[in-house]
C-alpha positions as CSV (number, residue, x, y, z in Angstrom):
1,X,-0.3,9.8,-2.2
2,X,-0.4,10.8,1.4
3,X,-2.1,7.9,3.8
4,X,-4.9,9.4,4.2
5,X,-6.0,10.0,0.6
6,X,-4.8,6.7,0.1
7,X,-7.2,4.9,2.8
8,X,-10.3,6.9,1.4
9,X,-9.4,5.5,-2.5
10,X,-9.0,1.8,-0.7
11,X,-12.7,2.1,1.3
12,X,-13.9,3.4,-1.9
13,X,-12.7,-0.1,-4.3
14,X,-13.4,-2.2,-1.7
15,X,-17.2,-0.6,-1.6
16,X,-17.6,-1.4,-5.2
17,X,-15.8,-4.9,-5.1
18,X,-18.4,-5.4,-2.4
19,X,-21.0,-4.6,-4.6
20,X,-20.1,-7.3,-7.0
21,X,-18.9,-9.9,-4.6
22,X,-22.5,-11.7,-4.4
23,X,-22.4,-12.3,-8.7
24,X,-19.0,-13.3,-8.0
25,X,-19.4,-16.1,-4.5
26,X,-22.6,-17.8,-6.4
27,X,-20.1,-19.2,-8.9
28,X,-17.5,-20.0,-6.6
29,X,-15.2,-17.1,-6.8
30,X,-14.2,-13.7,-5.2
31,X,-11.7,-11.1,-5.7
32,X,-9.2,-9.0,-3.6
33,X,-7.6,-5.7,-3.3
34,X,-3.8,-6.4,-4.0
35,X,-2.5,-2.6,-4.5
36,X,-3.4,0.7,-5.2
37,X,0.0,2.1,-6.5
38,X,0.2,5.7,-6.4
39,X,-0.4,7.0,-9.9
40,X,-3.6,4.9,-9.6
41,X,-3.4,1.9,-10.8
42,X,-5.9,-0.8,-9.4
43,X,-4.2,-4.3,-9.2
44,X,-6.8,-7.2,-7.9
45,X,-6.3,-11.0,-7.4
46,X,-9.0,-13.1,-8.8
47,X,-9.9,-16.2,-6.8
48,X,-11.5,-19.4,-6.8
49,X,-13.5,-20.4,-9.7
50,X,-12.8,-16.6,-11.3
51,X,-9.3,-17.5,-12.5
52,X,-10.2,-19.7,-14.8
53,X,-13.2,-19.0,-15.9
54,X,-13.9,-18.5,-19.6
55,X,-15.7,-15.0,-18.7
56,X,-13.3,-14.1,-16.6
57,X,-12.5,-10.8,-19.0
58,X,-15.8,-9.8,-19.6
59,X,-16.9,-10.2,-15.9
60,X,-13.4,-8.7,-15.1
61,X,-13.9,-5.2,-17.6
62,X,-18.0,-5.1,-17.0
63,X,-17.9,-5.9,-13.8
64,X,-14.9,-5.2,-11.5
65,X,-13.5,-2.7,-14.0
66,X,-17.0,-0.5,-14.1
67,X,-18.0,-0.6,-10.9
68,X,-14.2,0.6,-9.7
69,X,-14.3,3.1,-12.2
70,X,-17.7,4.5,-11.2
71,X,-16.3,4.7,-7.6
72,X,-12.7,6.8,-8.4
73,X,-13.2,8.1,-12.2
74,X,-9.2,8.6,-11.5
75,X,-8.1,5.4,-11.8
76,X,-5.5,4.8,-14.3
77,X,-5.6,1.3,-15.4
78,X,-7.3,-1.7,-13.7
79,X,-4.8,-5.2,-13.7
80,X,-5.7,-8.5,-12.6
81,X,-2.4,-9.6,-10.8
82,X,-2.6,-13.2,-11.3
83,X,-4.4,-13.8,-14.4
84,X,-2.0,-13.0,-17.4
85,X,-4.6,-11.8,-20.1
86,X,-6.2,-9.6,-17.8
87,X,-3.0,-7.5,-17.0
């Protein structure tokens, strides 16, 4: 994926991570952009309160997931680096 393309796919996740941030903060938690690899898969790391959370899944696939996939229908796979059931 040249750097350009690559950039564009980046501003686009972080738009819809920014989107569900707010849900996210008012429970004490967040997420980041780890890596987009180049066949399109979306890694994030869940933090604070989100990484143990007992709805970290469903806020992970409803939430993140969704709103990533709405953004770049492309995306391979979505992966939650640092929370084993998620991957």
């Amino acid at each position: 994926m040249i750097t350009e393309e690559r950039n564009k796919i980046e501003g686009l996740i972080e738009n819809a991570l920014d989107s569900v941030r707010p849900y996210l903060e008012a429970d004490g938690g967040n997420v980041k952009l780890a890596e987009v690899t180049d066949d399109l898969i979306v890694r994030l790391e869940l933090m604070g309160s989100c990484q143990t959370c007992p709805m970290n899944a469903m806020t992970f696939r409803a939430g993140l997931e969704e709103s990533i996939r709405k953004a770049v229908p492309n995306v391979l796979r979505v992966e939650a680096v640092n929370v084993p059931s998620l991957v």
